[in-house]
C-alpha positions in Angstrom: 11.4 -17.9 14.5 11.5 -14.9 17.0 13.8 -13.0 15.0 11.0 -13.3 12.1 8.4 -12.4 13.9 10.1 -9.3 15.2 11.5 -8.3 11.5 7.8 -8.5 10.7 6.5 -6.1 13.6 9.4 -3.6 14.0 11.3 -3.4 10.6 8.8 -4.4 8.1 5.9 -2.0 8.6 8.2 0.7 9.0 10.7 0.0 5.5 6.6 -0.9 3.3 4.4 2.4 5.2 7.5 5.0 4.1 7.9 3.3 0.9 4.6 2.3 -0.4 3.4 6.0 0.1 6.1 7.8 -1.6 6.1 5.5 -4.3 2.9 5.7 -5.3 0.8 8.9 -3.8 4.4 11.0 -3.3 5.4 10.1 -6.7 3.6 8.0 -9.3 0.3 9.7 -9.0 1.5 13.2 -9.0 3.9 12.4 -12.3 0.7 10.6 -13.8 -1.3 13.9 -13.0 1.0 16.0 -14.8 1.7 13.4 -17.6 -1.8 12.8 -18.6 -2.9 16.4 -17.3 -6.1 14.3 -15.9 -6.7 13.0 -12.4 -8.7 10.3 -12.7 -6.7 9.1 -15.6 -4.0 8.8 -13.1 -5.7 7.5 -10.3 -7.1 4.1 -11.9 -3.0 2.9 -13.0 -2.0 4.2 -9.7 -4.7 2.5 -7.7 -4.4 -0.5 -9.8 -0.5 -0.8 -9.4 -0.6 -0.2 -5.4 -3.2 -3.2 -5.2 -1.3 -5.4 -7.3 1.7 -5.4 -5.8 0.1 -6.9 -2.6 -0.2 -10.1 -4.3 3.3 -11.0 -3.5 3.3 -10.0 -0.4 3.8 -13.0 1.1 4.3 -15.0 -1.6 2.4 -17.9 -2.0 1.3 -19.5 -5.1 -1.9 -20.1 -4.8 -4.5 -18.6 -7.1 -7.0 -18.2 -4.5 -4.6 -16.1 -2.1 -3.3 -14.2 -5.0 -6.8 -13.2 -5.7 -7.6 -12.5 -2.4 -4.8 -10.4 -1.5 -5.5 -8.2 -4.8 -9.0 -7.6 -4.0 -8.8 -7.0 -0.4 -5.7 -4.1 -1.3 -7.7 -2.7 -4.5 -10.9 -1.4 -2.0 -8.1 0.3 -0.1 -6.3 2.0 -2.7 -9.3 3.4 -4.2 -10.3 4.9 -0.8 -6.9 6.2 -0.1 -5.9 7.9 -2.6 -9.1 10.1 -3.3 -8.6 10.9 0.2 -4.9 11.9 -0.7 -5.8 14.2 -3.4 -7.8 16.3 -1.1 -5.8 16.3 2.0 -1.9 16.5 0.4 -0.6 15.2 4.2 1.6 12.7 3.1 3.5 12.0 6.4 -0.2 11.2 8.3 -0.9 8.5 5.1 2.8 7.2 6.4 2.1 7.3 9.6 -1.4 5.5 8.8 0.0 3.1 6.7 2.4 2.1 9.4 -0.2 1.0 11.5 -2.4 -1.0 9.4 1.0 -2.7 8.5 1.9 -3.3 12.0 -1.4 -4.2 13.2 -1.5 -7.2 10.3 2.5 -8.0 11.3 1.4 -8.9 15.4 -1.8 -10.4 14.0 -0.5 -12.8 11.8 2.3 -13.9 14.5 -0.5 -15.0 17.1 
C-alpha cells in the first residue's frame, strides 16, 4: 500500500506533467495549427482529446465518475491552452501541471 501511495506522489505526477504537455500543447496542437492552418480549429480536438483522456485515469467503470472526471478536465483544458498560445513557456505549463498532479496524488492518499 505504501509503495502505491508513493508511486502516486513521486513517480506518477512527474511521468503524466512531462507527458501530457508535450503531447498535446508541445505537439498535437502545434501539428493541428499547421494542418488546418486555423487555431481555433485546432484547439477544440486538442482540448477535447486532453479532457477525455482523464476519464481513465483511474479507471473505474462507473458512468457517473467517467462523467465527472471528463467535465472537471474539459474547464481546464480550455483555460490552458489559450493561455499556452500566448505565452509559448512550455516547461512552466510542465512544471504547473506537476503540481496540480501531485497536489491530487497526496490528496487522494489521506
Amino acid at each position: 500500500m505504501i509503495w502505491g501511495a508513493l508511486f502516486s506522489i513521486i513517480v506518477f505526477p512527474v511521468v503524466w506533467g512531462f507527458t501530457e504537455e508535450i503531447t498535446y500543447a508541445g505537439y498535437a496542437f502545434p501539428q493541428l495549427q499547421i494542418i488546418t492552418k486555423n487555431t481555433w480549429i485546432a484547439y477544440a480536438p486538442v482540448a477535447f482529446f486532453w479532457a477525455f483522456q482523464h476519464v481513465v485515469l483511474p479507471l473505474r467503470f462507473n458512468p457517473n465518475f467517467i462523467l465527472y472526471r471528463f467535465f472537471s478536465s474539459l474547464p481546464i483544458a480550455l483555460v490552458v491552452l489559450p493561455i499556452y498560445m500566448k505565452k509559448r513557456r512550455l516547461f512552466l505549463f510542465i512544471v504547473a501541471h506537476w503540481a496540480a498532479d501531485c497536489l491530487s496524488a497526496v490528496l487522494e492518499t489521506m
